[in-house]
C-alpha positions as CSV (number, residue, x, y, z in Angstrom):
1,X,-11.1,16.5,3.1
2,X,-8.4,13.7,3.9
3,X,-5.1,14.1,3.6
4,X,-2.7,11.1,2.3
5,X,0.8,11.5,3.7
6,X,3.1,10.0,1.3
7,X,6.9,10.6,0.3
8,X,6.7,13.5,2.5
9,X,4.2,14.9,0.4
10,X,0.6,15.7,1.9
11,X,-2.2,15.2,-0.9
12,X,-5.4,16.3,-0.7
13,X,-8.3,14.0,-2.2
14,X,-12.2,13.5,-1.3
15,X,-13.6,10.6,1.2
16,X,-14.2,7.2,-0.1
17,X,-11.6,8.1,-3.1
18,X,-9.3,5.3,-4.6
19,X,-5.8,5.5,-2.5
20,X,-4.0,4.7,-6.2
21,X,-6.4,7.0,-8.2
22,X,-5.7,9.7,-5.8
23,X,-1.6,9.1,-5.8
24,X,-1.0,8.7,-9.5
25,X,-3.4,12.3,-10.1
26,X,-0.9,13.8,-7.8
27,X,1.9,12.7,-10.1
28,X,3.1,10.1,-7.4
29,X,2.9,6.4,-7.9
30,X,1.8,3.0,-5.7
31,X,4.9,1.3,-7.9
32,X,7.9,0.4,-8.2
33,X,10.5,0.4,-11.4
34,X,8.7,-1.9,-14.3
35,X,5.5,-2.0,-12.4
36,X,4.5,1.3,-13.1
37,X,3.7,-0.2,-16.7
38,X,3.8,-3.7,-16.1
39,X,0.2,-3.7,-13.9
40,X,-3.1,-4.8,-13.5
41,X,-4.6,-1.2,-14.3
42,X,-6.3,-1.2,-10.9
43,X,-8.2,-4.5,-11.1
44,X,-6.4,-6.0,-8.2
45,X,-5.4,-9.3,-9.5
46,X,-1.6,-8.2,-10.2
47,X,-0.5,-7.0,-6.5
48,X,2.3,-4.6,-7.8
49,X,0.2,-1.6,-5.8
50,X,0.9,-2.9,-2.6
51,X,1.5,-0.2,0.0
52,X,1.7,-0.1,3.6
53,X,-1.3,2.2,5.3
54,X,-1.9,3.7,9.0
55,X,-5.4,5.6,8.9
56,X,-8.7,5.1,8.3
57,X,-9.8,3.0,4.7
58,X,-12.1,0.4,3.6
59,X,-11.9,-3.6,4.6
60,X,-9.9,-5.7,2.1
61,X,-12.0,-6.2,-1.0
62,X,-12.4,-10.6,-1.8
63,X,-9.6,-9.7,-5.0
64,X,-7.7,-8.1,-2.3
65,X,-7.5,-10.8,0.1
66,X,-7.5,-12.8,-2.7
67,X,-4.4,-11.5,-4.2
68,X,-2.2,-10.8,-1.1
69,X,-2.1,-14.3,0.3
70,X,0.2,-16.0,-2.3
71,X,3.8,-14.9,-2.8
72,X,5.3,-12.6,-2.3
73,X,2.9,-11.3,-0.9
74,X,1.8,-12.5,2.8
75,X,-1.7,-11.2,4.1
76,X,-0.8,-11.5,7.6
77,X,1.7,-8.3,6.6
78,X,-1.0,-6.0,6.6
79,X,-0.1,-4.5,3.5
80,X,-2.9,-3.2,1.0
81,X,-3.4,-2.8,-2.8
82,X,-4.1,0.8,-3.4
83,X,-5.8,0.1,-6.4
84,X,-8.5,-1.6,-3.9
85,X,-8.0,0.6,-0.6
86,X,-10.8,3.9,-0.2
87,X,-9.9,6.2,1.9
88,X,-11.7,7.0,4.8
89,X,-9.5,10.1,6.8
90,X,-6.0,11.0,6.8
91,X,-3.6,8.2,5.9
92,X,0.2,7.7,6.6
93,X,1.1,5.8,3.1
94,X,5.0,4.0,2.4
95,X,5.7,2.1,-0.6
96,X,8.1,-0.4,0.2
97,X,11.3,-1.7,-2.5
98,X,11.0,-4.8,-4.7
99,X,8.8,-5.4,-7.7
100,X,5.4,-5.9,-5.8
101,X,6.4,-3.2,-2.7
102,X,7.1,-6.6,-1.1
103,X,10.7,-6.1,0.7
104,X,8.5,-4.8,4.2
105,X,11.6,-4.1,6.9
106,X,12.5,-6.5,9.2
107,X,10.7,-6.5,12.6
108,X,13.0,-5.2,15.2
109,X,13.9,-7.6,18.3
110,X,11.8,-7.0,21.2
111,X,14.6,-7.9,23.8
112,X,18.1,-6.2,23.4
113,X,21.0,-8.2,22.0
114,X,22.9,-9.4,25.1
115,X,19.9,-10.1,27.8
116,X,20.3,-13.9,27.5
């Protein structure tokens, strides 16, 4: 059985379950504040479920890809909508802030500040 790693939580769940099935039955959620009722339901049209993954899950569904190259969203990110991600073996999950999960970190400098 997989395990999805999330909010320092480890959640068991069958192969080729839905990533946002699988978090909400654990009592956890793939959103943010007024997302949790303001949402698509798991059709993948409203992009509120977005999560960042490491692990083994399905390719991005058409709605998916669909959905996560217009704003805010940006689907060079690499984030996915858990309402259209199966998973596949154990899975590193982070919901990022903002309405749609969409405030990712900033990418860290690969040279140090200084080495002009």
């Amino acid at each position: 059985m997989p395990t999805v790693h999330f909010r320092g939580r480890e959640i068991e769940c069958d192969r080729g379950a839905v990533l946002r099935d699988v978090l909400r039955e654990a009592g956890e959620s793939p959103y943010n504040g007024n997302a949790s009722w303001a949402n698509c339901r798991g059709v993948g049209c409203c992009g509120t479920c977005a999560v960042s993954v490491e692990g083994p899950v399905t390719h991005r569904t058409k709605m998916e890809g669909w959905r996560l190259n217009f704003p805010p969203h940006d689907g060079q990110l690499g984030v996915r909508l858990s309402c259209q991600t199966l998973v596949l073996g154990d899975l590193w999950v982070e919901k990022y802030p903002g309405f749609w999960g969409e405030e990712m970190p900033e990418a860290e400098d690969d040279e140090p500040e200084g080495s002009d």
